[in-house]
N, C-alpha and C positions, 0 to 999 in steps of 0.2 A: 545892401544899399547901392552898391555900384553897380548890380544887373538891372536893378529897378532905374536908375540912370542912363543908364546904356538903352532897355527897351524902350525908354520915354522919348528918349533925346533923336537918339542915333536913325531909327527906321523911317519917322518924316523927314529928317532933313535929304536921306537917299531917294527916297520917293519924288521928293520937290526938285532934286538934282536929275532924276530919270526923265522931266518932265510932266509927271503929273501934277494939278494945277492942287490949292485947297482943300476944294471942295471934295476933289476923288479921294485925296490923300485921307481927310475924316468919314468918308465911307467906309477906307477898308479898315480905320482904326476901331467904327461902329462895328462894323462884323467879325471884327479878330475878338474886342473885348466882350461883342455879344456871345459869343461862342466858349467864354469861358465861365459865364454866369455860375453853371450846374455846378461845375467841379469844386468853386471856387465858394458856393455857400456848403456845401455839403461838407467840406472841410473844417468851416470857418463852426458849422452848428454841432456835429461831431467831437469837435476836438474840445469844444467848451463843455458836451456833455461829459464826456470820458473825464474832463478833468474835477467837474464836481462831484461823481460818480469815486472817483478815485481818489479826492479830498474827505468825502464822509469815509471812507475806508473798506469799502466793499472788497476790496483784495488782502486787504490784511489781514486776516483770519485764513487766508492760505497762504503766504508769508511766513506768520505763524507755524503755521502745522509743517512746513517746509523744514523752518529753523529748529522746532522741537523732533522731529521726526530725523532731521539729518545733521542736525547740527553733534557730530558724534567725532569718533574719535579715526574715521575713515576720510580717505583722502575721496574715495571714488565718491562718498554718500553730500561729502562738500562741494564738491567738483557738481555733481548733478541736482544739488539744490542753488548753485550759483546760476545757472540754466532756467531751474525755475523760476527764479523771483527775476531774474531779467525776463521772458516772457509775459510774465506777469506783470511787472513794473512798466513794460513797453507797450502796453493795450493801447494806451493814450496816442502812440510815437512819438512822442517828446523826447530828444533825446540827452536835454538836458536833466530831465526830472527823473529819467529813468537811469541814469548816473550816478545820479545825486541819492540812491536809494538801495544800486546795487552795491557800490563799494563801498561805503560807510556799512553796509548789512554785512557785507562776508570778507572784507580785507581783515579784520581782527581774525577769524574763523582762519583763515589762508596764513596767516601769521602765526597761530598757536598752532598748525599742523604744520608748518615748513613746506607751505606747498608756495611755488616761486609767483610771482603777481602778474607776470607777463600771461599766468595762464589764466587767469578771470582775467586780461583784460579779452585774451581770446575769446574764451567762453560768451563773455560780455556782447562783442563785436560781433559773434557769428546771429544771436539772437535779435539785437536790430537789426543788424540788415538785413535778417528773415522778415523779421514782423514790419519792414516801413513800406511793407507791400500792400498792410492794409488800406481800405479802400480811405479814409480818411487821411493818412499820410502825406504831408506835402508832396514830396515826390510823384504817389499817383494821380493827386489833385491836381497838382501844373501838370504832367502827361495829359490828363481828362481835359485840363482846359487847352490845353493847345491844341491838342489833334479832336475839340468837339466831338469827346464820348464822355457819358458816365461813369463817374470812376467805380463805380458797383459792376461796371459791366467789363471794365478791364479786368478788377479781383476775381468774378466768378472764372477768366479766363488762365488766370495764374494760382487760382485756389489748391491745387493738385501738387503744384511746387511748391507752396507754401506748406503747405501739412508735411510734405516729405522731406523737406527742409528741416521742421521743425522735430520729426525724427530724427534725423541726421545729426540734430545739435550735439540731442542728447546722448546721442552714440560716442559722439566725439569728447563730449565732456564726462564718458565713463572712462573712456583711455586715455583722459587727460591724467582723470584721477588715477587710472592703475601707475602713470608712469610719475606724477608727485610722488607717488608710495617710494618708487625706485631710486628715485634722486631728490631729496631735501634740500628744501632750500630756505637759510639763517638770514631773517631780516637786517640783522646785526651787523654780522660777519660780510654783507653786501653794502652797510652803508645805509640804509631807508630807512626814513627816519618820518613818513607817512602820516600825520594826527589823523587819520582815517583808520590806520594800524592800530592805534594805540587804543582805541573802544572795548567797549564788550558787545555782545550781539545781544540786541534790546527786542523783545516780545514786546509788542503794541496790545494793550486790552481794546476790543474795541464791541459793541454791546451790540448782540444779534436780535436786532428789535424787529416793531413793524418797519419800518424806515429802513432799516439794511435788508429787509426783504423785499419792499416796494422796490428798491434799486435793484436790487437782482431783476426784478421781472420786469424793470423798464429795461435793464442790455440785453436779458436777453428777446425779450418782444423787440427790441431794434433787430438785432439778427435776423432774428423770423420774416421780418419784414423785407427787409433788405434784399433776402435772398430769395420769396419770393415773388418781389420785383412788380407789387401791381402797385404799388404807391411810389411817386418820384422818393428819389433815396434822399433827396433832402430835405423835403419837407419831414420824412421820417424822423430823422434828427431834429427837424425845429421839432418836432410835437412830443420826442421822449427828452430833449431839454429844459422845454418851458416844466413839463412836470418834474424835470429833476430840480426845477429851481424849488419849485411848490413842494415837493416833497423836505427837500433837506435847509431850506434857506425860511427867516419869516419875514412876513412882507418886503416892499419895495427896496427898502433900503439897504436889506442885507442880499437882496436879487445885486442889485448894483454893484455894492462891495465886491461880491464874485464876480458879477462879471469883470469889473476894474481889474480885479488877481490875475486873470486870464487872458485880459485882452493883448498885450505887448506881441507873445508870440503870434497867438492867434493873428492878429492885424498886420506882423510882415508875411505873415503867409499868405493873406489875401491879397495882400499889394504886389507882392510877387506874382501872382497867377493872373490879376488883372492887368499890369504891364506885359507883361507876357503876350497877352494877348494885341496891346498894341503891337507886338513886334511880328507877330506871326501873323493876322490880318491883313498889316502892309506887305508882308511878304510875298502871301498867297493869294492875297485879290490883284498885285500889281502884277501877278503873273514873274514876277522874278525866281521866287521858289520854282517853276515851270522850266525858267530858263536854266539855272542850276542845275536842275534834273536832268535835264538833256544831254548839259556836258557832261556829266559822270558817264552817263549811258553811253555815251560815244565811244569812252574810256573802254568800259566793262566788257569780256571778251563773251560773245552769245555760248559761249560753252560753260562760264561762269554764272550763268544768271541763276538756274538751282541750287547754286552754294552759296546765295547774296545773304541770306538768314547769317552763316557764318563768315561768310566777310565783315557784316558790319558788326557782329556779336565781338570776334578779333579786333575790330579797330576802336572798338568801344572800350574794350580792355586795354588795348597799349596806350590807347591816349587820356585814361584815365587821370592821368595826373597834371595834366594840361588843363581841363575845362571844371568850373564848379557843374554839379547835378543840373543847377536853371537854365547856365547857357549852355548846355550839352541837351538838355530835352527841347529848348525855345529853337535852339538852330541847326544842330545837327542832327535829329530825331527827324522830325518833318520832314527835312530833304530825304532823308534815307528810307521812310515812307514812300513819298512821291518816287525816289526810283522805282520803288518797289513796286507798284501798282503801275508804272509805264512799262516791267517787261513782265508783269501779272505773275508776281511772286505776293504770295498773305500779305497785306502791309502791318496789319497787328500783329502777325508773328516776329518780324523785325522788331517793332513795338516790344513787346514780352521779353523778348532778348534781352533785348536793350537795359528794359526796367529790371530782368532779373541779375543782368552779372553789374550794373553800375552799383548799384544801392548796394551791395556789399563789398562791394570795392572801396565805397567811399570810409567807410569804419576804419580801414586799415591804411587808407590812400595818406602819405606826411604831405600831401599837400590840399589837404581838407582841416578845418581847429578841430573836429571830435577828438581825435586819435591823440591831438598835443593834450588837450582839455584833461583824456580818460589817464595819459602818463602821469601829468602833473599832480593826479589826485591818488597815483598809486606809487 
């Protein structure tokens, strides 16, 4: 709420103080929020798909077979099905729902093995902030919409770390598991007192009809599509949503109802990516982001400029805990673009940087609510 106050409020009033008059000033407001259109529906049609897609239960039957299959009496086979079901849970990027599905599934399971809770919230942590790379994810949606790309075309650029990421998880939450085996850890005897702890792990029935098939072949015909790339990636999503409404929803009014379910998150994300775009428009039509750029460059020693990828990858890390993800992509992102392209270093390599070490910083960052939110429930 307050960066959407901040981009609305804050960049005409400097604009109007530089001297530019009105009329320039809602030019460059035109062009910053035109420029975030793409990002900003493709999110908005995405994210409401995944979520009805994920409401009839298309994932639960591997959930399921997760839970029956590892739900055992092994630290390593719980540890790597707590992996699972958060990739799984995280398709959406939601990262309240995908919370709300991990720990309630496997804290009782972590409780009846003595395996200590700090380690799914690990496990937990490392798999968003893999998966909020996907192209639908707030994160890469505002990225897309400030620096006017589509965010399919940034994911295809970071697809490689993603997948290898997502090995990694797993690796990690095998020797999470060998080293529970090693050291036991008594919910009791610690004090946690969790009503998440205290469940059973519940197997969902959920009935492999025509309908749970039709949804499979709408995600994955989105995929296909998507990746390759002859149809805009958001109309893709309005056109495998409207059928996900007609598939799983009957007529109008229970379309509505869903959408009503879905809209809150959905709608700050697009308000986000839209103000946004007031702030970054006035910045880079008034030419101030120009001026910015310049003094850095002054700054930066011409023997440094092939290391600028890791200077800003560095500076993104240490100040991680200073900025939220919006105002760290809306204002510091951009500029460090713009240097980037004035001593003709990638500027989407800085870009990819940027979006690869934040978003998993932010999981673990105490000065982000995930990380309080994921404590308070474990």
């Amino acid at each position: 709420g307050n960066n959407i106050f901040a981009f609305v409020i804050v960049p005409p009033i400097f604009a109007l103080l530089a001297g530019y008059t009105v009329s320039e000033t809602s030019k460059f407001i035109k062009s910053g929020v035109s420029s975030t259109m793409s990002a900003a529906l493709i999110a908005m049609f995405a994210m409401t798909f995944f979520s009805i897609v994920s409401e009839a239960g298309i994932f639960t039957p591997i959930t399921n077979w997760i839970l029956k299959t590892f739900g055992s009496n092994s630290t390593v086979a719980v540890c790597l099905a707590a992996a699972a079901v958060t990739h799984v849970a995280h398709l959406d990027t939601s990262g309240t729902s995908t919370v709300l599905v991990v720990i309630p599934t496997m804290l009782p399971l972590f409780k009846k093995l003595k395996i200590n809770p700090c380690y799914l919230y690990a496990i937990t942590a490392m798999g968003m902030g893999n998966l909020n790379k996907l192209p639908w994810s707030s994160s890469v949606a505002l990225i897309g919409g400030i620096i006017g790309e589509d965010p399919t075309t940034i994911f295809r650029m970071i697809a490689p770390s993603v997948a290898v990421a997502t090995v990694f998880n797993f690796i990690a939450a095998y020797f999470i598991g060998k080293l529970a085996a090693r050291k036991p850890f008594d919910f009791e005897e610690h004090g946690i007192i969790s009503a998440f702890a205290q469940g059973n792990v519940e197997i969902q029935e959920v009935a492999i009809d025509k309908r749970f098939i039709l949804n499979w072949l709408l995600t994955i015909g989105a995929f296909i599509l998507i990746f390759q790339g002859d149809l805009q990636s958001y109309y893709v999503f309005m056109l495998v949503m409207v059928l996900a409404l007609a598939v799983n929803y009957k007529g109008v009014k229970e379309w509505n109802k869903a959408i009503d379910r879905f809209a809150p998150s959905i709608l700050r994300m697009a308000m986000m990516v839209f103000t946004a775009g007031v702030f970054v428009g006035i910045l880079t039509e008034s030419n101030m982001m120009s001026a910015m750029a310049e003094s850095i460059i002054n700054i930066i020693p011409t023997s440094a400029n092939n290391s600028f990828g890791l200077i800003t990858t560095a500076i993104s890390y240490v100040t991680d805990p200073l900025f939220t993800n919006d105002a760290y992509y809306a204002g510091v992102l951009p500029l460090f673009m713009t240097v980037a392209e004035s001593i003709s270093y990638p500027a989407m390599s800085v870009c990819v940087a940027i979006l690869l070490i934040r978003d998993s910083m932010q999981q673990v960052s105490p000065a982000q609510s995930r990380p309080w939110q994921m404590s308070a429930m474990l």
